[in-house]
TORLOSE-227666 format. One record per residue: residue in one letter; x, y, z of N, C-alpha, C in turn. Coordinates in steps of 0.02 Angstrom, whole numbers, plus 50000, padded with zeros to 5 digits. Layout:
aXYZXYZXYZ/...
END
This chain:
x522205248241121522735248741169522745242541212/x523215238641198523305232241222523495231941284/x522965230341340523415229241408523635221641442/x524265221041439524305213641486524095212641547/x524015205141555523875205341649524315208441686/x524265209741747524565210641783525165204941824/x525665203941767526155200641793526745199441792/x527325199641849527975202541839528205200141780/x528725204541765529335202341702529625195641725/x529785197041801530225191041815529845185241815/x529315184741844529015178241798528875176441743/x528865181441702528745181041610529435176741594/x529805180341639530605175541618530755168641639/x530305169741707530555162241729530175157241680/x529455157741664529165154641621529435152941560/x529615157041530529995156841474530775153841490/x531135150041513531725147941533531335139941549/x530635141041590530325133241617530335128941531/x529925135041485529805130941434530405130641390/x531185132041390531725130941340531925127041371/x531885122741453532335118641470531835114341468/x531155111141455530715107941480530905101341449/x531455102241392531555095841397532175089241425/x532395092941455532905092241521532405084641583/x532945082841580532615075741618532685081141717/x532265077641760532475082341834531755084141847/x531995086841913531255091941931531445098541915/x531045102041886531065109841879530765113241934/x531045116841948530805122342009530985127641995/x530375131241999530185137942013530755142442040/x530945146742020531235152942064530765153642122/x531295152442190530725154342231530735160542262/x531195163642228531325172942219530745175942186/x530465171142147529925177042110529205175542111/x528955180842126528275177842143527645176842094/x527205171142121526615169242083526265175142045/x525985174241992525295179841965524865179042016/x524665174842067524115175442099524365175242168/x525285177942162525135180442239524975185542277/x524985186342336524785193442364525225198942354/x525065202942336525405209442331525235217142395/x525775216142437525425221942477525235227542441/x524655230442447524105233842412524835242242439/x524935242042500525415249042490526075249642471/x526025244242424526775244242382526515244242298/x526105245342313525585246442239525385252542246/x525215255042274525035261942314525565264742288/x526305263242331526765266542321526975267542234/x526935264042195526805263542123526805268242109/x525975268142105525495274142088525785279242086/x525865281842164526085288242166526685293942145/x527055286642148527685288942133527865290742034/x527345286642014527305286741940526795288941909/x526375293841961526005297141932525945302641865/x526545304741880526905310541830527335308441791/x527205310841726527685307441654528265313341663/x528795310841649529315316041605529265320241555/x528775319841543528675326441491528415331641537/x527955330341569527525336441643527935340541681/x528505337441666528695341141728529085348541712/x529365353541757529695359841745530325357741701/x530005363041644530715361941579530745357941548/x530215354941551530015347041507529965350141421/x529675345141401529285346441330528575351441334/x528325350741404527405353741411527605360141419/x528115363341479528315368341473528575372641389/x528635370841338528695372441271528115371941226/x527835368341262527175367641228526745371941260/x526795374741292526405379741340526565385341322/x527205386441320527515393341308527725398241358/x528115392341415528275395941477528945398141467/x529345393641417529905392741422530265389941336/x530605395741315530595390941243531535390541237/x531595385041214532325383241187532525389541130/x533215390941121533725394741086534145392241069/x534175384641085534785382641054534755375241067/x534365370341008534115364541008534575360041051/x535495359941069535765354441084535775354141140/x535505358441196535335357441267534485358241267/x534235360841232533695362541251532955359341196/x533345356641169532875354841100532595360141041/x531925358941022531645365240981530935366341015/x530865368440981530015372140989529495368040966/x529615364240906529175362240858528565358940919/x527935360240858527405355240906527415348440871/x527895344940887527925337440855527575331840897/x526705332940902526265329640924526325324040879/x526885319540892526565312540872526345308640918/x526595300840916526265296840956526385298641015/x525755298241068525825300041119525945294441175/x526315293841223526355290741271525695286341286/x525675281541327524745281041346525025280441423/x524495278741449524355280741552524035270241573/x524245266941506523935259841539524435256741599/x525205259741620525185257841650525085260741725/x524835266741731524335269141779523825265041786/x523405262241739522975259641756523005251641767/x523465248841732523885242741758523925240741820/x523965245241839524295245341949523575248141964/x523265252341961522405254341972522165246841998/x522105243141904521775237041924521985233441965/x522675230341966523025227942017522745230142090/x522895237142105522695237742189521755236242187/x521475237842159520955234642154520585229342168/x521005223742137520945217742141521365216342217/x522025220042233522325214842288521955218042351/x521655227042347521275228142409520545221742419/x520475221442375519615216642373519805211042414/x520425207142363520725201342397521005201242469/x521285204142489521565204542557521145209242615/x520635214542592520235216242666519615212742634/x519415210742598518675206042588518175211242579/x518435216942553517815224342532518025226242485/x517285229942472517645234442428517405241942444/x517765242542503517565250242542517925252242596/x518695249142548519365249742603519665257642564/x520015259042571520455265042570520815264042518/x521245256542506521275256142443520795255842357/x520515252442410519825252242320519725259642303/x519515264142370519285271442337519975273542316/x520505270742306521175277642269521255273042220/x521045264442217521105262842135520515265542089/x520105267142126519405271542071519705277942055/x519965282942094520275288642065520985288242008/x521305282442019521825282241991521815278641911/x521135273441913520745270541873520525278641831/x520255283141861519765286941801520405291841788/x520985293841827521455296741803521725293041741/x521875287741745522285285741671521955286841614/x521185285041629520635286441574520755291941536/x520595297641595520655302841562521195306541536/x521805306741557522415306541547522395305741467/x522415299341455522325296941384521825300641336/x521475300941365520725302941324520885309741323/x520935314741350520835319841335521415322341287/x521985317941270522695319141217522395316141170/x521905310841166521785306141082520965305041039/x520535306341118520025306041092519785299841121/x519505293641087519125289541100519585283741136/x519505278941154520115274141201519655267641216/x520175263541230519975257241264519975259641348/x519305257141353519465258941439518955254241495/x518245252041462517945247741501518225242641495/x518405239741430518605231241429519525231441456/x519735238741469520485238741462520885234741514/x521105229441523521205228241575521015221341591/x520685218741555520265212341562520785206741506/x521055203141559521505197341522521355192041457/x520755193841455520185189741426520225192341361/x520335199841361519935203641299520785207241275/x520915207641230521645209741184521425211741147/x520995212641117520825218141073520205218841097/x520215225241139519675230041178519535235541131/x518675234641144518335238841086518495245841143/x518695251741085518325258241107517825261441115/x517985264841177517545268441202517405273941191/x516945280041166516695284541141517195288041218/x517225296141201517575298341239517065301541253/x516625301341264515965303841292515885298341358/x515835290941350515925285941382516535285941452/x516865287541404517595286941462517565294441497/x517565297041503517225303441550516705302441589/x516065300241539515445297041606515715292441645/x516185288941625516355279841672516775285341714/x517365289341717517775291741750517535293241805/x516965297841774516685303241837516125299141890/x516005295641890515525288541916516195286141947/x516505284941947517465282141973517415287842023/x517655292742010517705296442052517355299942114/x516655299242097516095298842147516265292842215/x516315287642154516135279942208516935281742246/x517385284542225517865285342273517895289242322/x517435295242313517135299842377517115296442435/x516435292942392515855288242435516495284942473/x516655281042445517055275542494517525279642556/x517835285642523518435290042562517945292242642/x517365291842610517025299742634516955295742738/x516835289342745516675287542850517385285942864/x517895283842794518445283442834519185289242832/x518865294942810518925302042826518735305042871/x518155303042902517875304342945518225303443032/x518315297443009518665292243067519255294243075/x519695294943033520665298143025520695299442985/x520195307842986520465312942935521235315842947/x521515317443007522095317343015522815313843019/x522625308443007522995304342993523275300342912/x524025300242911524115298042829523855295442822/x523565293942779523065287342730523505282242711/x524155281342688524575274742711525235278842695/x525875273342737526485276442717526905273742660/x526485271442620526675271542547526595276442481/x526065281242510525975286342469526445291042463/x526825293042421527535295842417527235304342438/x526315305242403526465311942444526115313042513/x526095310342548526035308642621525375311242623/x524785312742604524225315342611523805310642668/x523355316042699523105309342748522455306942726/x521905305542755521385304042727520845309842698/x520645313342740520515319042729520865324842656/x521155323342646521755327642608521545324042534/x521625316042540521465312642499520835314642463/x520285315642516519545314642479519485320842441/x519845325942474519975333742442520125332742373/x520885328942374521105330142307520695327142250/x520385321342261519875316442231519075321242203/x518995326242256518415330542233518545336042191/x519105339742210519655344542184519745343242101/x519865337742086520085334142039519555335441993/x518975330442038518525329641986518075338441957/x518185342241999517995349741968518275351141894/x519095350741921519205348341854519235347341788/x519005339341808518635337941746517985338841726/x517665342041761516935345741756517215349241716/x517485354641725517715361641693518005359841634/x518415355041615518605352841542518045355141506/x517345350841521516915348141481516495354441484/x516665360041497516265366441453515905368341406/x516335362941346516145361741283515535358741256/x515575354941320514865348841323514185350541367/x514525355041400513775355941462513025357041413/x513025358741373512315361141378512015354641324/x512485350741284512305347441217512395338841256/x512435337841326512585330941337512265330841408/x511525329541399511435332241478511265325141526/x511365319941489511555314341549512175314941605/x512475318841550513185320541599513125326041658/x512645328341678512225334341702512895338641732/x513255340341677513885343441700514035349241758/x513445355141741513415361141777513135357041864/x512595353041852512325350341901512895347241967/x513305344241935513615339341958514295345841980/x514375348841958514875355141981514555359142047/x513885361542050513745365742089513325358642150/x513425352842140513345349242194513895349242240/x514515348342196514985347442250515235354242283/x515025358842254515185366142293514795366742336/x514165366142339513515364842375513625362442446/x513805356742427513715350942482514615349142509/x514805352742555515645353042568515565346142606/x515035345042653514965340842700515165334842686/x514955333442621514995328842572515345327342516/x515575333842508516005333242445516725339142486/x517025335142513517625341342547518025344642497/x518335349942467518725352342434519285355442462/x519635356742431520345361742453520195367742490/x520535369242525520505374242566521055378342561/x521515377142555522225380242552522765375742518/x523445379242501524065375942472524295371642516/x523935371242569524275364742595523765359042594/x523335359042540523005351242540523385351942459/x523685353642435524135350842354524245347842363/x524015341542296524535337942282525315340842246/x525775338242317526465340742279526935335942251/x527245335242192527645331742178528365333542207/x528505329042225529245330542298530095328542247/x530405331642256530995330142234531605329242294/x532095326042265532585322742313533405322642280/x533805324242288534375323842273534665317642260/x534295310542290534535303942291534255301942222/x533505300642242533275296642210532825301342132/x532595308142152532055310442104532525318442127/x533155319842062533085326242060532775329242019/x532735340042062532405340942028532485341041933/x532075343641905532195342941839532405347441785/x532995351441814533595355141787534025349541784/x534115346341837534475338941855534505336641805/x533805332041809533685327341785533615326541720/x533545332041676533335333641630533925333341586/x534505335641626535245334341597535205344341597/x534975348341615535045355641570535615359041612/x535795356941669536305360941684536865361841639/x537215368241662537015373341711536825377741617/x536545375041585536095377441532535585384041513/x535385387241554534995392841576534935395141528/x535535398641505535445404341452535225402841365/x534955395241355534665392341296534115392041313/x533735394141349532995392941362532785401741386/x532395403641353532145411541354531515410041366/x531225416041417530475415141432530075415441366/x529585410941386529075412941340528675419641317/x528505423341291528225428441267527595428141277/x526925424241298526285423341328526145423541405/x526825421141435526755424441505527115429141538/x527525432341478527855440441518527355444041498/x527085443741447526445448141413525915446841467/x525725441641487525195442941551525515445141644/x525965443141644526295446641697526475453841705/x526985454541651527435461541663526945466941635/x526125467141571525585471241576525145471241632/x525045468441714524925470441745525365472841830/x526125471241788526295471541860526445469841888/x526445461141884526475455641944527015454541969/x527125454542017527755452642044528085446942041/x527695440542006527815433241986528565433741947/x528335440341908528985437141877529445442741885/x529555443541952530315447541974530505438641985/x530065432742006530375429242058530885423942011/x530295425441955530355416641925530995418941853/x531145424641850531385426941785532015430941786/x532295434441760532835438541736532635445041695/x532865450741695532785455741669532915454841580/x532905456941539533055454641483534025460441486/x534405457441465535255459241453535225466841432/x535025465441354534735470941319534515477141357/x533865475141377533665481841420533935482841474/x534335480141517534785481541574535235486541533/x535605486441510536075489241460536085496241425/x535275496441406535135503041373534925507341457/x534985503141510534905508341544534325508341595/x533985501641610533095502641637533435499941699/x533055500541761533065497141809532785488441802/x533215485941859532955479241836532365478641889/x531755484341902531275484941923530735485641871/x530755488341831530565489641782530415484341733/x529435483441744529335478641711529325478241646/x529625484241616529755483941519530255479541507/x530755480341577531365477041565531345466441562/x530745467441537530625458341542530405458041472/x530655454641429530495453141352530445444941358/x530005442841332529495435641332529925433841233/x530155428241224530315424241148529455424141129/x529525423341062529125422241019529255416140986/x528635413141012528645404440969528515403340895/x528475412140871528345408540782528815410140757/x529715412440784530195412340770530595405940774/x530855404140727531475397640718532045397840784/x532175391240793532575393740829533495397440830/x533405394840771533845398940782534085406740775/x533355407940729533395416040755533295416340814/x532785413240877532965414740933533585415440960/x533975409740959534845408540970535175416840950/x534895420340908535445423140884535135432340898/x534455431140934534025437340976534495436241037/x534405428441054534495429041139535235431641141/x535685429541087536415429941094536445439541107/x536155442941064536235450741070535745451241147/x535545447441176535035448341243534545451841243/x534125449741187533525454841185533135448441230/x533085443441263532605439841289532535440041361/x532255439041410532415435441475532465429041491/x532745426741532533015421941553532315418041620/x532455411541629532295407741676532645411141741/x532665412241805532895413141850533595408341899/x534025409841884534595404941875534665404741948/x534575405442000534515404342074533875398542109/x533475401742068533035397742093532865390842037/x533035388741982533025384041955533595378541933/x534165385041947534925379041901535315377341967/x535325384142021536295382142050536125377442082/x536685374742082536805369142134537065370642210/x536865367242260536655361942264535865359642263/x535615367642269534815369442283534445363542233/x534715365242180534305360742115534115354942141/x534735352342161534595345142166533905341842205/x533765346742241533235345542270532485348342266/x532475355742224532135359542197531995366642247/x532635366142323532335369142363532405376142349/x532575380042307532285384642276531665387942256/x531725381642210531005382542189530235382142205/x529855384842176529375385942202529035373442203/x528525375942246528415366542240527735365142162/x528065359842148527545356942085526975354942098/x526615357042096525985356342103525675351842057/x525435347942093525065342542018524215343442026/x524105343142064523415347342069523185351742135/x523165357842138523195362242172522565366142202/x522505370142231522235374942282522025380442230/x522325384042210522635390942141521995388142116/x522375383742048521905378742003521045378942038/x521005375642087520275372642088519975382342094/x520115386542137519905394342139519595394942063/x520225393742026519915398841954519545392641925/x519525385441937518885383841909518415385041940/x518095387642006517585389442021517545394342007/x517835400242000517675405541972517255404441914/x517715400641872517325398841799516545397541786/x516515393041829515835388341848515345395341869/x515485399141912515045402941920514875409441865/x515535410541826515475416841802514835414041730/x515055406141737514675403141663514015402741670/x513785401941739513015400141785512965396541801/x513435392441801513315384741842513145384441928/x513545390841942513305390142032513085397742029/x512475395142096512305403942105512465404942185/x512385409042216512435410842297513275411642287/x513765413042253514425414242277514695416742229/x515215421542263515485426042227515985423642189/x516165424442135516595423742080517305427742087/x517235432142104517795437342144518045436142189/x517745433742233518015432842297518695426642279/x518295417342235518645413342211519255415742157/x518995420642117519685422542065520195426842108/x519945430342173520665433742195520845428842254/x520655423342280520815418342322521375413342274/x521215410542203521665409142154522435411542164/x522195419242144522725423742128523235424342207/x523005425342237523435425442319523545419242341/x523215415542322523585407442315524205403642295/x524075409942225524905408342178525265412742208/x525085417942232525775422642253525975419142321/x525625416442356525955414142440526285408442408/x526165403342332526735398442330527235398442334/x527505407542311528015409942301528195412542322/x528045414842384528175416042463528265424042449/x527815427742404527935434242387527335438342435/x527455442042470527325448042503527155455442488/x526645460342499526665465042485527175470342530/x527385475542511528045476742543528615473042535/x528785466042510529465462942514529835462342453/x530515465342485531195467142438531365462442418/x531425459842351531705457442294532155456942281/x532965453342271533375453442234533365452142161/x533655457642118533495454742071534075451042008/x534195446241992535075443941980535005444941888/x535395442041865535545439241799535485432841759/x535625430641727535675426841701536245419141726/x536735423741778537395420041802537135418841879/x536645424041911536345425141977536765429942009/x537215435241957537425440141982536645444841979/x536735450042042536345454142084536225461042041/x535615461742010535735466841978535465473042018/x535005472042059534775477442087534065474542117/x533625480242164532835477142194532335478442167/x531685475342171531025477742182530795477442241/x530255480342244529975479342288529265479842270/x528915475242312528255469442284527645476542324/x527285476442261526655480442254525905475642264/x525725472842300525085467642293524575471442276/x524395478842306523865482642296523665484142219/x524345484942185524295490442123524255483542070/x524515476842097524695472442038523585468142058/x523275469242115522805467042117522235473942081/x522365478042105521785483242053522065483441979/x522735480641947522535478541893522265474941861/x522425469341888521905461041865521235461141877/x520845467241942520405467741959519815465541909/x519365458041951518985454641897518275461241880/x518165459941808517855462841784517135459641762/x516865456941812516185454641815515985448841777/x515495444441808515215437641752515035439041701/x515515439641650515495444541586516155437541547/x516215443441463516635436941439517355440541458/x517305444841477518055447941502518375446241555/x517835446041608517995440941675518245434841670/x517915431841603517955423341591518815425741565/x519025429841516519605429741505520205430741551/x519995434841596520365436341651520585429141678/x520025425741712520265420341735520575415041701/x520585414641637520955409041589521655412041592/x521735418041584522295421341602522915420941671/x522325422441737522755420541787522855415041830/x522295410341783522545400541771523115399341756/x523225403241698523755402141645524585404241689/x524615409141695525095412041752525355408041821/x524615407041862524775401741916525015396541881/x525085392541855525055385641845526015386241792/x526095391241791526885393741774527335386441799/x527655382541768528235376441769527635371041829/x526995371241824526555365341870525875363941811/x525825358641864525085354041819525205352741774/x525865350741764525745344541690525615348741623/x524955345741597524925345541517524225353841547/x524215354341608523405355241605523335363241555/x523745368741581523925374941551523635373541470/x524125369741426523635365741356523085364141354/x522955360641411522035357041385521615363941400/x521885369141452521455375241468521335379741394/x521915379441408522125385141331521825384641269/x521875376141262521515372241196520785375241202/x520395374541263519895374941264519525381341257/x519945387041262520095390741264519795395241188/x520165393041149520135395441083519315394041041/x519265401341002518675400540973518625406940917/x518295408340883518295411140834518515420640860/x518195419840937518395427440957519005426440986/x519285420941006519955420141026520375414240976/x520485417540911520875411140868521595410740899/x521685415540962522315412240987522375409541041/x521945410341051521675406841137521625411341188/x521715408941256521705414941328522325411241364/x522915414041371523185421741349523155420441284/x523115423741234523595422141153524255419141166/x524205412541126524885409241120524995411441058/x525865411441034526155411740968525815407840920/x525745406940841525815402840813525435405940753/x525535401540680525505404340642526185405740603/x526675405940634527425408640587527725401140602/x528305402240561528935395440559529105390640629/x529075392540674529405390040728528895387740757/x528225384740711527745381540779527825373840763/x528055373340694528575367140652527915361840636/x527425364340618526855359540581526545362140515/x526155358340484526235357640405525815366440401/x525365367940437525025373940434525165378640496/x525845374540514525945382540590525585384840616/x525125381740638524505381340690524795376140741/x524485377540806524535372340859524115365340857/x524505362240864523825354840853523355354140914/x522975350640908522105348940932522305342240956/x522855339840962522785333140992523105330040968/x523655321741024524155319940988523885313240922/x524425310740914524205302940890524255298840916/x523795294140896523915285840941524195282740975/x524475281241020525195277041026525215273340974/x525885272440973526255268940891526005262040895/x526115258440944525815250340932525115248140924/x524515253740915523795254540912523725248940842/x524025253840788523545249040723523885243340717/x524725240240734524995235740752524465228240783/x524195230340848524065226140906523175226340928/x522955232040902522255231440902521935236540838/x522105232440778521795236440703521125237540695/x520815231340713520095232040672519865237440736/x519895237540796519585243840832519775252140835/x520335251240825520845256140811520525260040733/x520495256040679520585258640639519675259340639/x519255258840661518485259940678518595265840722/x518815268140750518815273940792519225278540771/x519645277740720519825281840684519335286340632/x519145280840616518675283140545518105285240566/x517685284140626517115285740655517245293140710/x518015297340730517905302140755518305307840683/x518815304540661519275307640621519095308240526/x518725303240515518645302040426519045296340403/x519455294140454519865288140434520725291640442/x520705295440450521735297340472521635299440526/x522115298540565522475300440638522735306540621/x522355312740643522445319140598522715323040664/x523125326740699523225331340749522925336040737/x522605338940692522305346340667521575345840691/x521355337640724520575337740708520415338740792/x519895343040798519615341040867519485334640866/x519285332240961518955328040987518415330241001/x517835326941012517265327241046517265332741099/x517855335041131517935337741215518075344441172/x518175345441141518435350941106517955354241039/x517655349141015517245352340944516945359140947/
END
């Protein structure tokens, strides 16, 4: 994965124009519009970068991840696409890490440290791209990545790029941790699009890295340089030192705007589209079998069962699509309304959309999230002295206050158009003694993969997949919850879900001889989607 220096287009151009006229008699001069490779770059306009481009278009609500998840599946490919898992080449995150190195280099250069505020968010933003990448392909360029010098950067074992990450993410503590101290209340700069202050920062940075602890499940006991469990129940341990989330208001939220970033019904082009996209069938099945009131908020009654007669209280009255149906037998279920719908108030009308103020907020890494990975951590043995219960129903009331849902509070409940079909009214008691965790057991462990799976409903990106992936095993060949698959509509050669994407397309192009060595040394020699990675075997 080939990364260039860090240097504008517009100088790539002016250069290129110096050398077609160079033979022109005169003095040539520079655009003095565009600036040097080695000039200064304010470090919070690099910042601002970052943040703002943290999140791909595929992550977001109603994207492609949402279908790949199975929150939300298309009925009718020309607004909504298909279903298929067409894991090819995958995007890569170098230019996350492009701007990483960049603020890097311009914090060093301009405060003369390297134990400014910027260096510690280019170390987090540095092991984000890493992993980002790595955990969709497997092995990556990532120590030499970045280095002007080196164009064809050897890979790194994805064992490697996880140890380098999580060492990144430490030293960014470290650095966050006296000038958190100093103005924890205060933003950390006003270039960060999500206004977090310092304090908030070091949260999300520790938050994070739990994490990616918790990915590596797979690995704890067979990789013990990585002292995975160790390094989990330190930072629970030691808050003093390692601060974590406390509530939904240290999220990171991704913010939407009517001007510049609508939301992504908007943006997406799907208006006013609704009725081609039917819930998924993996999270009415974990919702509407215990009850939850999540999805009076986020959903529609199914047509069908309104019709024969149920209240639209009545959680039978919610039917979830099935992803190992084609779509256009879906198209032609949803058309007789045997499905439910997305919630057309809170995701399509206008003018709300435009801004998402409906909707519940995107969470890119959350409060919810970090709960049920500690739950995890403990139910597995990684931490002792704390309750596992206490963290899985702190999770769970986490996701319900996103959604501003109440025990006792009346419900409207609409249609498909956001005509009013009738109320509920929200049960917290009866929908919590169902989920009620069932001890550091493997049922508990399912529970919580479960009401991961639920919270994290149209948020976190790809993460719902990497959980799920991880998820699966010979007692769960469908994972936690069970996803579809197996029939026609999962659109791969064995209708199974894939294990991971492919390369980016310009890999064997622009760096072969390493590329095609890291192929053959994790895969047998093909870029196979069917094959685990290392994080997964």
């Amino acid at each position: 994965m080939k990364l260039k220096s860090f240097t504008p287009f517009a100088l790539l151009l002016t250069i290129g124009m110096v050398s077609i006229t160079g033979c022109q008699k005169g003095d040539l001069v520079n655009n003095p519009n565009v600036a040097a490779s080695t000039a200064v770059v304010p470090a919070s306009l690099i910042l601002n970068h970052l943040t703002a481009k943290l999140i791909r278009n595929d992550e977001q609500p109603f994207s492609t991840d949402s279908k790949y998840e199975q929150y939300i599946l298309a009925n009718y490919t020309y607004y909504f696409g298909n279903n298929n898992y067409a894991f090819g080449n995958t995007e890569d995150s170098y230019d996350i890490l492009k701007y990483a190195i960049a603020l890097q280099a311009q914090s060093t250069t301009q405060l003369g440290n390297t134990t400014n505020k910027y260096y510690a968010l280019s170390q987090f933003f540095k092991a984000y791209a890493g992993i980002w990448l790595s955990q969709r392909v497997g092995d990556i360029p990532f120590s030499q990545a970045g280095n002007a010098s080196v164009l064809t950067p050897a890979y790194d074992t994805q064992h490697d790029v996880y140890k380098n990450a999580l060492a990144m993410l430490d030293n960014a503590n470290t650095i966050l941790a006296p000038l958190a101290a100093a103005n924890g209340s205060k933003v950390l700069d006003a270039g960060d699009v999500y206004g977090l202050t310092y304090l908030q920062w070091q949260k999300v940075i520790n938050t994070y890295t739990l994490r990616v602890l918790i990915s590596l499940s797979k690995r704890a006991t067979d990789n013990a340089d990585l002292n995975i469990p160790a390094k989990f129940a330190n930072i629970i341990n030691n808050p003093a030192t390692y601060p974590i989330m406390t509530s939904n208001a240290d999220n990171l939220v991704y913010k939407y705007n009517q001007t510049f970033n609508p939301y992504a019904t908007v943006n997406l082009g799907l208006q006013p589209y609704d009725n081609f996209g039917s819930m998924g069938l993996p999270y009415v099945t974990a919702t509407t079998t215990n009850q939850d009131p999540r999805i009076y908020v986020v959903s529609t009654p199914a047509p069908q069962q309104i019709a024969a007669g149920k209240l639209p209280s009545d959680f039978t009255a919610y039917v979830g699509a099935d992803d190992n149906v084609t779509v256009s037998v879906l198209l032609s279920n949803a058309a007789a309304g045997q499905y439910s719908y997305a919630n057309y108030l809170r995701y399509f009308s206008l003018p709300a959309a435009y801004s998402g103020a409906n909707a519940e907020p995107f969470v890119f890494i959350g409060y919810s999230e970090m709960c049920f990975n500690i739950a995890e951590a403990i139910n597995r043995g990684w931490i002792t002295g704390q309750s596992s219960t206490t963290w899985y129903n702190s999770g769970i009331n986490a996701s319900l206050a996103l959604y501003g849902i109440s025990n006792g509070q009346t419900l409207n409940i609409t249609d498909l158009t956001g005509k009013t079909l009738g109320t509920a009214t929200v049960n917290i008691p009866q929908f919590m003694a169902n989920v009620a965790y069932a001890g550091d057991n493997a049922n508990g462990l399912a529970q919580i993969f479960t009401q991961r799976y639920v919270a994290m409903f149209l948020n976190s990106g790809f993460e719902s997949f990497y959980q799920w992936r991880r998820s699966v095993s010979s007692t769960y060949p469908n994972g936690i919850p069970a996803w579809s698959q197996g029939g026609p509509g999962i659109g791969t050669a064995n209708n199974l879900i894939p294990r991971r994407w492919l390369y980016p397309a310009n890999e064997a192009a622009y760096n072969p001889t390493n590329y095609n060595a890291a192929i053959t040394s994790q895969f047998g020699g093909t870029d196979d989607i069917t094959k685990d990675t290392w994080l997964t075997k």
